[in-house]
mmCIF file of the C-alpha atoms, coordinates in Angstrom:
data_MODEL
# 
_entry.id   MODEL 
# 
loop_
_atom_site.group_PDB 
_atom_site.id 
_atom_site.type_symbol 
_atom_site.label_atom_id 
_atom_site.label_alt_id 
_atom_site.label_comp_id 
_atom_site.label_asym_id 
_atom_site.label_entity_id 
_atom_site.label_seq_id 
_atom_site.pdbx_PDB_ins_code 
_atom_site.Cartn_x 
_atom_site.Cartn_y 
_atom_site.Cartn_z 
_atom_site.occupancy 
_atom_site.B_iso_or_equiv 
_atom_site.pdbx_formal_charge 
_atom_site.auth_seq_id 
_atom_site.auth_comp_id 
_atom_site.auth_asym_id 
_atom_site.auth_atom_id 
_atom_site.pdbx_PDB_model_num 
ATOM 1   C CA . UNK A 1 1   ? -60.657 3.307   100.119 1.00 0.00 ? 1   UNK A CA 1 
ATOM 2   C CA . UNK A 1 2   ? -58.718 0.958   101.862 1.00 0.00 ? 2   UNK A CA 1 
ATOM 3   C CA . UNK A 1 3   ? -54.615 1.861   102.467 1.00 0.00 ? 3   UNK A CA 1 
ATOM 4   C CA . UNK A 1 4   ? -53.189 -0.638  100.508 1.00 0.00 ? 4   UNK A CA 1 
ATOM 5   C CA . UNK A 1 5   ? -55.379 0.611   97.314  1.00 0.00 ? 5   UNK A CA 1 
ATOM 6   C CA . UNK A 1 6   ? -54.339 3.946   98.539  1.00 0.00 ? 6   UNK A CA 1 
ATOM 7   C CA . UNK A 1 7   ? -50.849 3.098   98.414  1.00 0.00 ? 7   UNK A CA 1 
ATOM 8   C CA . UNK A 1 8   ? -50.970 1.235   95.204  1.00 0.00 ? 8   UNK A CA 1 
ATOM 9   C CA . UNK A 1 9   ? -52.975 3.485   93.316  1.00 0.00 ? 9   UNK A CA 1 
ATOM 10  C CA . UNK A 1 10  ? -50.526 6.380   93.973  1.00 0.00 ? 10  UNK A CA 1 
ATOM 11  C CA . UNK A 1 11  ? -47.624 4.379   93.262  1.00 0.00 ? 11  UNK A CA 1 
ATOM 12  C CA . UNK A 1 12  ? -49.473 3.409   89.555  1.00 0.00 ? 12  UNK A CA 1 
ATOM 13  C CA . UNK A 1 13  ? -50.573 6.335   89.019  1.00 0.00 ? 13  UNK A CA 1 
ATOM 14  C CA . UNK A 1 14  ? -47.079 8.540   89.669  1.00 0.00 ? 14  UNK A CA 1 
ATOM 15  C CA . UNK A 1 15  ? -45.811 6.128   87.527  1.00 0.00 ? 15  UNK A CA 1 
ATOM 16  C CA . UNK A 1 16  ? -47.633 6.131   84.639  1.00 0.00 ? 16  UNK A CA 1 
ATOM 17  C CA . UNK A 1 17  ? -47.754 10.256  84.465  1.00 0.00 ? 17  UNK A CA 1 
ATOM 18  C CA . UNK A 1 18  ? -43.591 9.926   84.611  1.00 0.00 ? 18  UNK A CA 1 
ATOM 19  C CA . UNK A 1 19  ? -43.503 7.446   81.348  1.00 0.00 ? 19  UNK A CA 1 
ATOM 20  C CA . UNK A 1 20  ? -45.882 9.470   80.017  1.00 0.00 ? 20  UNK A CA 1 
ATOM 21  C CA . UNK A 1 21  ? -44.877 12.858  79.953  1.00 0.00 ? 21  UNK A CA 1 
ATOM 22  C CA . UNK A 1 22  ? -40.595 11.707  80.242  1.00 0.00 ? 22  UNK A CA 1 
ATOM 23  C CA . UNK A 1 23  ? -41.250 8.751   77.650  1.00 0.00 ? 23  UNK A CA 1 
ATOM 24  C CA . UNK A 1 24  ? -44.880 8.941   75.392  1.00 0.00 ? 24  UNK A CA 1 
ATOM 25  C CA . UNK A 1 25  ? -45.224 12.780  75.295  1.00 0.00 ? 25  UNK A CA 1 
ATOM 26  C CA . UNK A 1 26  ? -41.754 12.918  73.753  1.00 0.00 ? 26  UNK A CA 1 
ATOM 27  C CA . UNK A 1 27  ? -42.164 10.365  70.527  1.00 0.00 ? 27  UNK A CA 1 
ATOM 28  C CA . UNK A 1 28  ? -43.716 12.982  68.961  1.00 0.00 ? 28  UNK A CA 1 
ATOM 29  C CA . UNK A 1 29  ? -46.509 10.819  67.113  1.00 0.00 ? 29  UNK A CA 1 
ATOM 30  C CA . UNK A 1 30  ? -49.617 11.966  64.709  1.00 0.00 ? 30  UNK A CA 1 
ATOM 31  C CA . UNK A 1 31  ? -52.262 12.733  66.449  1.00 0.00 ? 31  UNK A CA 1 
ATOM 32  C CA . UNK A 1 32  ? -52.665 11.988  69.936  1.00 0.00 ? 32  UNK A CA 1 
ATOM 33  C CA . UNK A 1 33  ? -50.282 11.112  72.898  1.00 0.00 ? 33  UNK A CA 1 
ATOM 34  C CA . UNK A 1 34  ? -50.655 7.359   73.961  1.00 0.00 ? 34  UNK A CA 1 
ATOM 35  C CA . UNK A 1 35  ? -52.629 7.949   77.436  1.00 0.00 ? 35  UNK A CA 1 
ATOM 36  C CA . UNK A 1 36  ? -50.786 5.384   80.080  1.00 0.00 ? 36  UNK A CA 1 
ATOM 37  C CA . UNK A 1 37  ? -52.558 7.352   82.830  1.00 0.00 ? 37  UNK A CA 1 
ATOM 38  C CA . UNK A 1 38  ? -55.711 6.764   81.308  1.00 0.00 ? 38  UNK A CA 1 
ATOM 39  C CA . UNK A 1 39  ? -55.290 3.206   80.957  1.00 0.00 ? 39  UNK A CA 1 
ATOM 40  C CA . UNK A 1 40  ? -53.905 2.422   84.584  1.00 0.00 ? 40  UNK A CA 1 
ATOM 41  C CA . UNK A 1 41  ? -57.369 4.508   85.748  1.00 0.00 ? 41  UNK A CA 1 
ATOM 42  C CA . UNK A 1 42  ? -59.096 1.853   83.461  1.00 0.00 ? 42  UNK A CA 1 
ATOM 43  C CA . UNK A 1 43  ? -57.706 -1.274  84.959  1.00 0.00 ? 43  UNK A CA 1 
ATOM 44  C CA . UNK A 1 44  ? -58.130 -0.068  88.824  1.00 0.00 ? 44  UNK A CA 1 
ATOM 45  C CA . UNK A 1 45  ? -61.367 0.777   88.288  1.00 0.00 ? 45  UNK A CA 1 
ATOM 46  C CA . UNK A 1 46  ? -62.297 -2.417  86.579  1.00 0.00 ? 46  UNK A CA 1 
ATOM 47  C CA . UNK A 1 47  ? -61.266 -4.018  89.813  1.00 0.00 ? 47  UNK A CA 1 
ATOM 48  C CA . UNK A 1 48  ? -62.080 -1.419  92.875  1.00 0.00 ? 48  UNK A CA 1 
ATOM 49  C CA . UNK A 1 49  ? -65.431 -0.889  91.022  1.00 0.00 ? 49  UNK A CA 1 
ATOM 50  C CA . UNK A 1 50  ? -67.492 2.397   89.985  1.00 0.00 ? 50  UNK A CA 1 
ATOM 51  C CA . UNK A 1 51  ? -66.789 4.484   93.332  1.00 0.00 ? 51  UNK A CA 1 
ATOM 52  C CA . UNK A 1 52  ? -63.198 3.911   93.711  1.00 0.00 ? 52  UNK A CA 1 
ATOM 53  C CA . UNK A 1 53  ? -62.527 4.491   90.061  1.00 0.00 ? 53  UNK A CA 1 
ATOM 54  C CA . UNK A 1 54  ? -64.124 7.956   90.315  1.00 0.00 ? 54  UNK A CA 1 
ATOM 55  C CA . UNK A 1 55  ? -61.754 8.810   93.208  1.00 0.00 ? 55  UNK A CA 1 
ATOM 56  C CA . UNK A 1 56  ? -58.583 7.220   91.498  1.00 0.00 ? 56  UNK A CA 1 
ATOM 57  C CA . UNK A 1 57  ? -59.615 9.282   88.543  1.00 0.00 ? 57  UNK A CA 1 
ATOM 58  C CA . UNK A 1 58  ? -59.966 11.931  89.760  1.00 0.00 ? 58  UNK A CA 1 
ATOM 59  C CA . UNK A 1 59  ? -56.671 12.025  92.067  1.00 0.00 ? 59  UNK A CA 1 
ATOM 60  C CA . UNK A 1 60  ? -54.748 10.945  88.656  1.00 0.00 ? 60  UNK A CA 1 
ATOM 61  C CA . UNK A 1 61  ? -56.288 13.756  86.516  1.00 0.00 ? 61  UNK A CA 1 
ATOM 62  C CA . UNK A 1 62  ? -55.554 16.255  89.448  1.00 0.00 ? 62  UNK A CA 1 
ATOM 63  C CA . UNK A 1 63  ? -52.065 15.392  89.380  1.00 0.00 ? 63  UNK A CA 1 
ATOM 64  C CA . UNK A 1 64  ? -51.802 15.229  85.770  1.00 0.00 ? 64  UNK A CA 1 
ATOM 65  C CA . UNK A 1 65  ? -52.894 18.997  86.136  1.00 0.00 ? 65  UNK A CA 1 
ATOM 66  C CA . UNK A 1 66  ? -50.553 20.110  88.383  1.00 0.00 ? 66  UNK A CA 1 
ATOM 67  C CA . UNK A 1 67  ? -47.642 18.169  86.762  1.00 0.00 ? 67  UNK A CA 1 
ATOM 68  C CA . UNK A 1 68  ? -45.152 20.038  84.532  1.00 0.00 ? 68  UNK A CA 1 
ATOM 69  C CA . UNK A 1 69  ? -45.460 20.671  81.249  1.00 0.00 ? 69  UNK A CA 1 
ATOM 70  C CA . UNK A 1 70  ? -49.280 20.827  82.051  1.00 0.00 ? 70  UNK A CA 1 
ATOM 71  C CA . UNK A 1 71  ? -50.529 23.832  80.327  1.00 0.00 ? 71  UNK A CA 1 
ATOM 72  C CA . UNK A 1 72  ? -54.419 24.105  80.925  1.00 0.00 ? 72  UNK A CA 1 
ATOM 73  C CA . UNK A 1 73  ? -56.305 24.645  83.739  1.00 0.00 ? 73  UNK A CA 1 
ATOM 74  C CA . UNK A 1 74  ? -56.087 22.960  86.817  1.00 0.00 ? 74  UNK A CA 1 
ATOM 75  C CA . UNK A 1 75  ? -58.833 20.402  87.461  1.00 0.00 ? 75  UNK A CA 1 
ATOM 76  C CA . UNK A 1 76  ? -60.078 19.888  84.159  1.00 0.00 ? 76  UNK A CA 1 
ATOM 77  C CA . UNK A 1 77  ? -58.410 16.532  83.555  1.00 0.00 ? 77  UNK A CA 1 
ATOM 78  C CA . UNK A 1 78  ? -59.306 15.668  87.007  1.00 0.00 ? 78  UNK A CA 1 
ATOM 79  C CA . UNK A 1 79  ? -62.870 15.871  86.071  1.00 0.00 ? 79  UNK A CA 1 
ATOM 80  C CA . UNK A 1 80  ? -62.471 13.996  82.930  1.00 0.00 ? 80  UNK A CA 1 
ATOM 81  C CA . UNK A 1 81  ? -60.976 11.104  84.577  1.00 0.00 ? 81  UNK A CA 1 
ATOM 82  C CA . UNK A 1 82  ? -63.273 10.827  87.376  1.00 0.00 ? 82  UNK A CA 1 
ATOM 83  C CA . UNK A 1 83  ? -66.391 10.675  84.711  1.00 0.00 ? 83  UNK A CA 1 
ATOM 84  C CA . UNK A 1 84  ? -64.131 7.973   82.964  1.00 0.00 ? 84  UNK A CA 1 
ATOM 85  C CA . UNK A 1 85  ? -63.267 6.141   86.203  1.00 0.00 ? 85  UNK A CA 1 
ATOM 86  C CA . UNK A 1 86  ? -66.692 6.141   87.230  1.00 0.00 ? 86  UNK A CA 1 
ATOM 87  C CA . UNK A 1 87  ? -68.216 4.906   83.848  1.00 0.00 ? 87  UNK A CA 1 
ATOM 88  C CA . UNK A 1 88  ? -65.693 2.257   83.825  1.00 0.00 ? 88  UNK A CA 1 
ATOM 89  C CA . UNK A 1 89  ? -66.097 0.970   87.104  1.00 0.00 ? 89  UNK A CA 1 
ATOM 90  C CA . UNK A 1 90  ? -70.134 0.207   86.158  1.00 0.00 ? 90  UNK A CA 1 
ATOM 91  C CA . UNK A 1 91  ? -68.558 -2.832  84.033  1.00 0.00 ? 91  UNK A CA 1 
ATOM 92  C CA . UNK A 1 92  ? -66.368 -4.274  86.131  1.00 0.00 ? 92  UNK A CA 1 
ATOM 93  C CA . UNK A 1 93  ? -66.276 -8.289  85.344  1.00 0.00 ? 93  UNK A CA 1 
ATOM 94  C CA . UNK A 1 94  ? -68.914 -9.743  88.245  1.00 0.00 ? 94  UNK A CA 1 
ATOM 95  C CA . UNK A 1 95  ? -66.272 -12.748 88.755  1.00 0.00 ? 95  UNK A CA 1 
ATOM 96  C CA . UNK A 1 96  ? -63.387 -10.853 88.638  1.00 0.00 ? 96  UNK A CA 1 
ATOM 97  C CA . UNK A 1 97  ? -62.163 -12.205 85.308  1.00 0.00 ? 97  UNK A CA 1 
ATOM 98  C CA . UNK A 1 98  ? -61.634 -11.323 81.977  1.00 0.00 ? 98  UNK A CA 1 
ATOM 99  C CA . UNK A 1 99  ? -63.182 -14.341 79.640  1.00 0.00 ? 99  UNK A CA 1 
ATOM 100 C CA . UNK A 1 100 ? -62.575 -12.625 76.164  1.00 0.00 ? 100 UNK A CA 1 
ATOM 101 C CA . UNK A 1 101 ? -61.083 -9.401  75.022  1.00 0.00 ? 101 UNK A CA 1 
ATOM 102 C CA . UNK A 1 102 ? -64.649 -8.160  73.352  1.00 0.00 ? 102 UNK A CA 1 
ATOM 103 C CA . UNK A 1 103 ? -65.690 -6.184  76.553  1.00 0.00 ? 103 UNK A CA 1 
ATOM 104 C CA . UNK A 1 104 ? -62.278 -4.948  77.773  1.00 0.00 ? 104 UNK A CA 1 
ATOM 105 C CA . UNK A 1 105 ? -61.520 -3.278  74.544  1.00 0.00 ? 105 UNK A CA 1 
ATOM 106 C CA . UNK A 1 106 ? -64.576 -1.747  73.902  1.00 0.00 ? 106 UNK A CA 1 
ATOM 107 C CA . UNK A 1 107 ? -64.371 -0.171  77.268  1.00 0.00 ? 107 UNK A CA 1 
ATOM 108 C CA . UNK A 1 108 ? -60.664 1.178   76.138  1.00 0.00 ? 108 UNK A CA 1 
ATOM 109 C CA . UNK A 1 109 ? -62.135 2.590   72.711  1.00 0.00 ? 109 UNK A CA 1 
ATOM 110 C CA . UNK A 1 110 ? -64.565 3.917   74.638  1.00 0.00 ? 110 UNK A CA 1 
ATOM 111 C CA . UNK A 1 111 ? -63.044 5.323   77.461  1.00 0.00 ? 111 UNK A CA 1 
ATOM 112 C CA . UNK A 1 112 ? -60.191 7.191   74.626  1.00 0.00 ? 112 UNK A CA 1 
ATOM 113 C CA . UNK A 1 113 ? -62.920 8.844   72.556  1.00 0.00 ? 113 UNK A CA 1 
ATOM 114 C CA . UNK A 1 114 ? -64.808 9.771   75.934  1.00 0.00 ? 114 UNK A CA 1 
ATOM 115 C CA . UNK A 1 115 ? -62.012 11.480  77.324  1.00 0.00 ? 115 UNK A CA 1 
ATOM 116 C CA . UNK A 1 116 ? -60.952 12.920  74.582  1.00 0.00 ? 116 UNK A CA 1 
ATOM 117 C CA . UNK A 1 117 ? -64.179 14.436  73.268  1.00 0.00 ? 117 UNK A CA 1 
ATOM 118 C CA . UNK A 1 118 ? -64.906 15.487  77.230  1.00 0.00 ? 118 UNK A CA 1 
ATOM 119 C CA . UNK A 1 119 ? -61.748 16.907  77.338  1.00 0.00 ? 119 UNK A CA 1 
ATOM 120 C CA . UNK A 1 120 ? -62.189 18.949  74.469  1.00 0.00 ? 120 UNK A CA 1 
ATOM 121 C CA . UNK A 1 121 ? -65.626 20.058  75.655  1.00 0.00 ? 121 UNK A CA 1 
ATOM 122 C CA . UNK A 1 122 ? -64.695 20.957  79.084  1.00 0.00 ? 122 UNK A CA 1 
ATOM 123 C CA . UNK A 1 123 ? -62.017 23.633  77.128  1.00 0.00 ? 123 UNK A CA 1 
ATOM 124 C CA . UNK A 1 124 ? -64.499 25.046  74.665  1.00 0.00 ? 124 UNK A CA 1 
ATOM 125 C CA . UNK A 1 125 ? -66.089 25.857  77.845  1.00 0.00 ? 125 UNK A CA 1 
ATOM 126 C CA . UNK A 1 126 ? -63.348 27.901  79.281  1.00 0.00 ? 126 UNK A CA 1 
ATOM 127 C CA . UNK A 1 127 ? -62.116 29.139  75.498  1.00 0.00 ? 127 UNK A CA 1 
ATOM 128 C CA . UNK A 1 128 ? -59.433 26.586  74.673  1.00 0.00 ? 128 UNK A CA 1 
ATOM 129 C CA . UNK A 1 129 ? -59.536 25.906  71.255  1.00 0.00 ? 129 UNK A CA 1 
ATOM 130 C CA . UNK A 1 130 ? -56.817 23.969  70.665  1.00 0.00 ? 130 UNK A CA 1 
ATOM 131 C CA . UNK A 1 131 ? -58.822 20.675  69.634  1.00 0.00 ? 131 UNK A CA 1 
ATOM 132 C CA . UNK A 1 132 ? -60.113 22.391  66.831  1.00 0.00 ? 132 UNK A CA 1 
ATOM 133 C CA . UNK A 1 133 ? -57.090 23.720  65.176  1.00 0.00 ? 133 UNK A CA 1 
ATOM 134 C CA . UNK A 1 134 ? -55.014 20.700  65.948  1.00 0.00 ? 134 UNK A CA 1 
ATOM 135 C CA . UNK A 1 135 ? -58.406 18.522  64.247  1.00 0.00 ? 135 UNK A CA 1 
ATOM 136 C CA . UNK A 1 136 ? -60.873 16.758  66.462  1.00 0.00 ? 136 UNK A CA 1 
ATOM 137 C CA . UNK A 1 137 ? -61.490 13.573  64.311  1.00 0.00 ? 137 UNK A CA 1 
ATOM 138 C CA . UNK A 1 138 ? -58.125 13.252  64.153  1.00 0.00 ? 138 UNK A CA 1 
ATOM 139 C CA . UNK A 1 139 ? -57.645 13.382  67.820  1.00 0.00 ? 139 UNK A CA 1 
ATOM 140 C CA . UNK A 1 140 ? -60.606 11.030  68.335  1.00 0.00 ? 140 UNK A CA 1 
ATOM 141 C CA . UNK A 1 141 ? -58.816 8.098   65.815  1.00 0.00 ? 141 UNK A CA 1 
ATOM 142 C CA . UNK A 1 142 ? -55.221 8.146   67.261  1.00 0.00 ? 142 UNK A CA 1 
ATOM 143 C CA . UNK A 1 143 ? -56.523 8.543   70.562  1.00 0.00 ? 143 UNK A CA 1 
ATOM 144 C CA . UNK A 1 144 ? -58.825 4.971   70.364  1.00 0.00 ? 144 UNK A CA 1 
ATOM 145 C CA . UNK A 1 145 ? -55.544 3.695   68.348  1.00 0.00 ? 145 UNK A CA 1 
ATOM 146 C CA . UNK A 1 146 ? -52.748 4.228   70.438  1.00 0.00 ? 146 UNK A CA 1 
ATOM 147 C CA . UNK A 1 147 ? -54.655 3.497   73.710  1.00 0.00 ? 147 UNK A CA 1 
ATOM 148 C CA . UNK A 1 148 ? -56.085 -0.040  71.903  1.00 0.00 ? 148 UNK A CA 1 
ATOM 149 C CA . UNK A 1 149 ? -52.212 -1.040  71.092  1.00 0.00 ? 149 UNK A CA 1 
ATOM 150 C CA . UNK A 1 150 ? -50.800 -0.313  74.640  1.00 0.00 ? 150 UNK A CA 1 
ATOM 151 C CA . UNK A 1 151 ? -53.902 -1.379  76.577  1.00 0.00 ? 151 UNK A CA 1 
ATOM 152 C CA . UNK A 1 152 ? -52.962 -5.239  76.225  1.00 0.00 ? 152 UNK A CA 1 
ATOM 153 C CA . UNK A 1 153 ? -49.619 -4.943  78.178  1.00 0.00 ? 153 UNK A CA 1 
ATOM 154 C CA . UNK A 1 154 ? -51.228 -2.330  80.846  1.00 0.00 ? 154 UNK A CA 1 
ATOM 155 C CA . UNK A 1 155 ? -54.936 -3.128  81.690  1.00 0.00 ? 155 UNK A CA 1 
ATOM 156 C CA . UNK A 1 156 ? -54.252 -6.944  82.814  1.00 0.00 ? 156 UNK A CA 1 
ATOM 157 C CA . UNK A 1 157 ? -51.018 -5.798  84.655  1.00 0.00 ? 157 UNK A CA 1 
ATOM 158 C CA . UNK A 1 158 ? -52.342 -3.616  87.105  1.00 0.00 ? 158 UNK A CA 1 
ATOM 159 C CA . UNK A 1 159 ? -56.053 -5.438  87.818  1.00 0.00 ? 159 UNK A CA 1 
ATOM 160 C CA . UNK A 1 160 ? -53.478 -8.314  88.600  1.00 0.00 ? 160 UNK A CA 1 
ATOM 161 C CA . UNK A 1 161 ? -51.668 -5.917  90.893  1.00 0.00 ? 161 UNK A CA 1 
ATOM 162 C CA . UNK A 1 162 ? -54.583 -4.798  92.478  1.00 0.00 ? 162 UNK A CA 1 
ATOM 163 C CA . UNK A 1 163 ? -56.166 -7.927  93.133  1.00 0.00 ? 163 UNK A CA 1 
ATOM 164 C CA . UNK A 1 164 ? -53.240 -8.823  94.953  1.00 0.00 ? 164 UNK A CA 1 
ATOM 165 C CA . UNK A 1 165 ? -53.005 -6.321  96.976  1.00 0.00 ? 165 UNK A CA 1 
ATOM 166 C CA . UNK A 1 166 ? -56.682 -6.583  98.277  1.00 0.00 ? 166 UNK A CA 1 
ATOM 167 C CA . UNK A 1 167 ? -55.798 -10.627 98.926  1.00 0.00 ? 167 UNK A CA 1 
ATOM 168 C CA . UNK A 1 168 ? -58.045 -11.417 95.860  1.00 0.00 ? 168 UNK A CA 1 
ATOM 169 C CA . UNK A 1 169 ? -58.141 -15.376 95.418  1.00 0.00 ? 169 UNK A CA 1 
ATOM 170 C CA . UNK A 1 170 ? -57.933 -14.721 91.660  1.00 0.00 ? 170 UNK A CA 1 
ATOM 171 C CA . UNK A 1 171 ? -54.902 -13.935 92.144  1.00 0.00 ? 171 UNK A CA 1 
ATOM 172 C CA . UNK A 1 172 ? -53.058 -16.269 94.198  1.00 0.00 ? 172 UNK A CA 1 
ATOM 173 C CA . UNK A 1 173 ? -53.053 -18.712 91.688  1.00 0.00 ? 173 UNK A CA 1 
ATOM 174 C CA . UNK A 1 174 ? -49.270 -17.886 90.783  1.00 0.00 ? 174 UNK A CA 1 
ATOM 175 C CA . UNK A 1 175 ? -47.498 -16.070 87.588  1.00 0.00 ? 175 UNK A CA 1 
ATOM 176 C CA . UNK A 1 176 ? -48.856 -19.225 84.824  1.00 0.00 ? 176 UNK A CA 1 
ATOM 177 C CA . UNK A 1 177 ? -52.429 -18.682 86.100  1.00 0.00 ? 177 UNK A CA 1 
ATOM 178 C CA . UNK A 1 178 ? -52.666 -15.407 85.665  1.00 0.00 ? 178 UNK A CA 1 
ATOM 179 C CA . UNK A 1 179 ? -51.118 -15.220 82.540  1.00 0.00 ? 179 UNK A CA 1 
ATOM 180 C CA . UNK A 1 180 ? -53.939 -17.523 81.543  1.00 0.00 ? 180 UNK A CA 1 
ATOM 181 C CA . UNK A 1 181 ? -56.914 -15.947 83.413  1.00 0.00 ? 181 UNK A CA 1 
ATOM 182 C CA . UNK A 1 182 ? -56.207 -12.577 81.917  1.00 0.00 ? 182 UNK A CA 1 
ATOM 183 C CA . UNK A 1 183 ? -53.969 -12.108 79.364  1.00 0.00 ? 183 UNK A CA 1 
ATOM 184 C CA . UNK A 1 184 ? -55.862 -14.846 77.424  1.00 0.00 ? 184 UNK A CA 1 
ATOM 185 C CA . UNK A 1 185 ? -59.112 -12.549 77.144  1.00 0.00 ? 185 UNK A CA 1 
ATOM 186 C CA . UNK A 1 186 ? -56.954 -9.609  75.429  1.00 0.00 ? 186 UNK A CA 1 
ATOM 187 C CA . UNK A 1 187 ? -55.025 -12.431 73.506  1.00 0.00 ? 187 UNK A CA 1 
ATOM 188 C CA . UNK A 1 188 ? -57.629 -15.244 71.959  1.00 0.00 ? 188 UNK A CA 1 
ATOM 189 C CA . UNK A 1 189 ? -60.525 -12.872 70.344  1.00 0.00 ? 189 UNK A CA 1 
ATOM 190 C CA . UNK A 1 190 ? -58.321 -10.750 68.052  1.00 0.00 ? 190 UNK A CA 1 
ATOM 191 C CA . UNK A 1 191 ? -55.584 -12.852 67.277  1.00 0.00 ? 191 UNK A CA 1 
ATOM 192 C CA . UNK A 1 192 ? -57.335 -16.456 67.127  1.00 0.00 ? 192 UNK A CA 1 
ATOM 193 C CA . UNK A 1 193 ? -54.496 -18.023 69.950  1.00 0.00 ? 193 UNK A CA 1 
ATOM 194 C CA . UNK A 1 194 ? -56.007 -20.313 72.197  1.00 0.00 ? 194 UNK A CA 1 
ATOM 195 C CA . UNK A 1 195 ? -53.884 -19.897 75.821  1.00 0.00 ? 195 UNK A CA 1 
ATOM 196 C CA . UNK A 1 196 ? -54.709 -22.835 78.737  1.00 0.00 ? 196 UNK A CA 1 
ATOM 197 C CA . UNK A 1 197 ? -56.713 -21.629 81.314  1.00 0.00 ? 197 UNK A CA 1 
ATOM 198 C CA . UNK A 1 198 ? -57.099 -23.113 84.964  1.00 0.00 ? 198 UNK A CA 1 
ATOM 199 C CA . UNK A 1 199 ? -60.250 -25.278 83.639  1.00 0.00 ? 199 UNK A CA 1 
ATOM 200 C CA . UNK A 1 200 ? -57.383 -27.709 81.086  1.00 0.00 ? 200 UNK A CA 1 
ATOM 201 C CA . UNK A 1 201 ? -55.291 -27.756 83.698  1.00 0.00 ? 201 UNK A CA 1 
ATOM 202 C CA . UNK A 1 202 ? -58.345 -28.912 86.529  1.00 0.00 ? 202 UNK A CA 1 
ATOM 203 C CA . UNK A 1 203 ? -59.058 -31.144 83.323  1.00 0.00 ? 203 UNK A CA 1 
ATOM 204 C CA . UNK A 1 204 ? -55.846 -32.691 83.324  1.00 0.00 ? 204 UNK A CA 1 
ATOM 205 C CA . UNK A 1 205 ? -55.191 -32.898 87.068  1.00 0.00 ? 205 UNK A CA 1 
ATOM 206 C CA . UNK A 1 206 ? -58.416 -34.782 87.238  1.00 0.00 ? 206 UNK A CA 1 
ATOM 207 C CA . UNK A 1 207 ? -58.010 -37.300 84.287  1.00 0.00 ? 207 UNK A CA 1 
ATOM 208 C CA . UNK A 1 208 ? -54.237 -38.435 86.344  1.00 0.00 ? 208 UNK A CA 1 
ATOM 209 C CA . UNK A 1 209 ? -55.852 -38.598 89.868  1.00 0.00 ? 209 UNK A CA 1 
ATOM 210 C CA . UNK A 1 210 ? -58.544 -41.001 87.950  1.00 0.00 ? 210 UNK A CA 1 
ATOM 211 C CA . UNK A 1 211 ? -55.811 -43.300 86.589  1.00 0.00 ? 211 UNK A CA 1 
ATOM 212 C CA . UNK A 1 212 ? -53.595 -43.325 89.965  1.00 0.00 ? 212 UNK A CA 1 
ATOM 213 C CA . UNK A 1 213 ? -56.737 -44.049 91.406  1.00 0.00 ? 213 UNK A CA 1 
ATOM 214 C CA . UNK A 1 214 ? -57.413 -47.211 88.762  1.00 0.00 ? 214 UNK A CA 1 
ATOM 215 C CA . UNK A 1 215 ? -53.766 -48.404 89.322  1.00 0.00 ? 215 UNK A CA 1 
ATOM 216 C CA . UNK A 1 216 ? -53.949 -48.279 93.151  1.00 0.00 ? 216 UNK A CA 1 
ATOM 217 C CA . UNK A 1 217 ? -56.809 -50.234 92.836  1.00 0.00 ? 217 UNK A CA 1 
ATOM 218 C CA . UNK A 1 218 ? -55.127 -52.977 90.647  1.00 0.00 ? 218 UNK A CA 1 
ATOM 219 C CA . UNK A 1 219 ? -52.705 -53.403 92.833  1.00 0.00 ? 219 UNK A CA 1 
ATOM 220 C CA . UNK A 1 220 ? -54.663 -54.142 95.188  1.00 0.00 ? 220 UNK A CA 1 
ATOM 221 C CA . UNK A 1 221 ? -56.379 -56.518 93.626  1.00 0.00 ? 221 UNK A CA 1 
ATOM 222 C CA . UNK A 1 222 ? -52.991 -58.067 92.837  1.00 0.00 ? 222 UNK A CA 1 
ATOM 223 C CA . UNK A 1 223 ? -51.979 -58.652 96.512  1.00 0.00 ? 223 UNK A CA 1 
ATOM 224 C CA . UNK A 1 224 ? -54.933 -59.956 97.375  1.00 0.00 ? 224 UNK A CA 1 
# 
C-alpha cells in the first residue's frame, strides 16, 4: 500500500476503535455494540479495492484485539475483518461513485451479519460461548441495525477521505460536489429526496453559456 493510505488508514482506524470502545461500547444498548471500526474497514475498502481492504482489515481487527477492554483471543477479530475487508473490496463502485444507496447498504447488512456470525464461529472454535447465551439472532438483528443507522454519516466520509488522499479526481470537485456525488446515493433511495448532482449543475452551466453565446451574437449583429 502506498504511505499516504498507510497513514490515513491508521489514523481512521485508531480513531474509530477510541469512539468505539470510550463512546459506543459505553451506551449500553440491546443487543449489539454499533461497530464504527467495522464500518471505516467498509468504506476504505470500497475505495483501495479487495487487496487493500484485506490488509486494512486485518491491521484494524489486530488492534481491536490487542486494545483494552478486549477480552478474547488475540487475532480472531483480525481474521474476521480481513475476510470482511476482502469481500467488500470485490464490489467496489467501477467509477468510483456511489449512484444509489441499494448496493452500499446491502454491503453494510451484509458485512454486520458476516462478521458477526464469523465472529461467533471463529469462538465456538476455540470454546467461547458467549454468542449463545447472550442470543445469536439477537446479535445478528441489532448488529445489521445499528451498523445500517450509523453507516450513512461514516461510509461516504472516509471513501471521500481516501480518495483525496490518493489525488482521486472524484474528489477534487470541492465540499458541494461531494456532498452530491455521495451522500445522495445513501440519501435518495430510502428517503425519496432528490439531491443535485454534478450532471444539473453541467446542465445548467451549459443552458447559460448557450444564451451568452445567443446575446454575444446579437450584439453583434447590432453593430454591424
Amino acid at each position: 500500500m502506498r504511505l499516504n493510505r498507510v497513514l490515513l488508514s491508521t489514523v481512521l482506524v485508531v480513531v474509530a476503535l477510541v469512539i468505539q470502545v470510550s463512546v459506543l461500547a459505553r451506551l449500553h444498548l440491546p443487543g449489539a455494540v454499533p461497530d464504527l471500526l467495522l464500518l471505516t474497514v467498509l468504506g476504505l475498502a470500497l475505495v483501495y479495492g479487495h487487496v487493500g481492504g484485506a490488509l486494512v482489515g486485518f491491521g484494524a481487527g489486530l488492534l481491536a484485539d490487542l486494545a483494552p477492554p478486549a477480552d478474547h483471543a488475540a487475532g480472531r477479530y483480525a481474521l474476521v475483518l480481513c475476510v470482511i475487508g476482502y469481500f467488500a473490496g470485490l464490489v467496489k463502485p467501477e467509477t468510483g461513485r456511489l449512484k444509489s444507496a441499494t448496493g452500499p447498504m446491502a454491503v453494510v447488512v451484509a458485512a454486520a451479519i458476516g462478521s458477526t456470525l464469523l465472529y461467533a464461529g471463529v469462538g465456538a472454535l476455540v470454546g467461547d460461548t458467549a454468542a449463545r447465551h447472550v442470543g445469536l439472532p439477537g446479535l445478528l438483528f441489532s448488529a445489521a441495525l445499528y451498523d445500517l443507522l450509523l453507516a450513512p454519516f461514516v461510509v461516504p466520509g472516509v471513501m471521500w477521505l481516501a480518495r483525496r488522499a490518493d489525488n482521486d479526481p472524484l474528489a477534487e470537485s470541492g465540499p458541494a460536489a461531494k456532498a452530491g456525488n455521495i451522500s445522495s446515493g445513501w440519501l435518495s433511495s430510502g428517503t425519496g429526496l432528490r439531491i443535485g448532482s454534478q450532471r444539473g449543475f453541467g446542465a445548467l452551466k451549459a443552458r447559460a453559456r448557450t444564451r451568452s453565446a445567443r446575446v454575444g451574437r446579437i450584439k453583434g449583429v447590432k453593430r454591424l
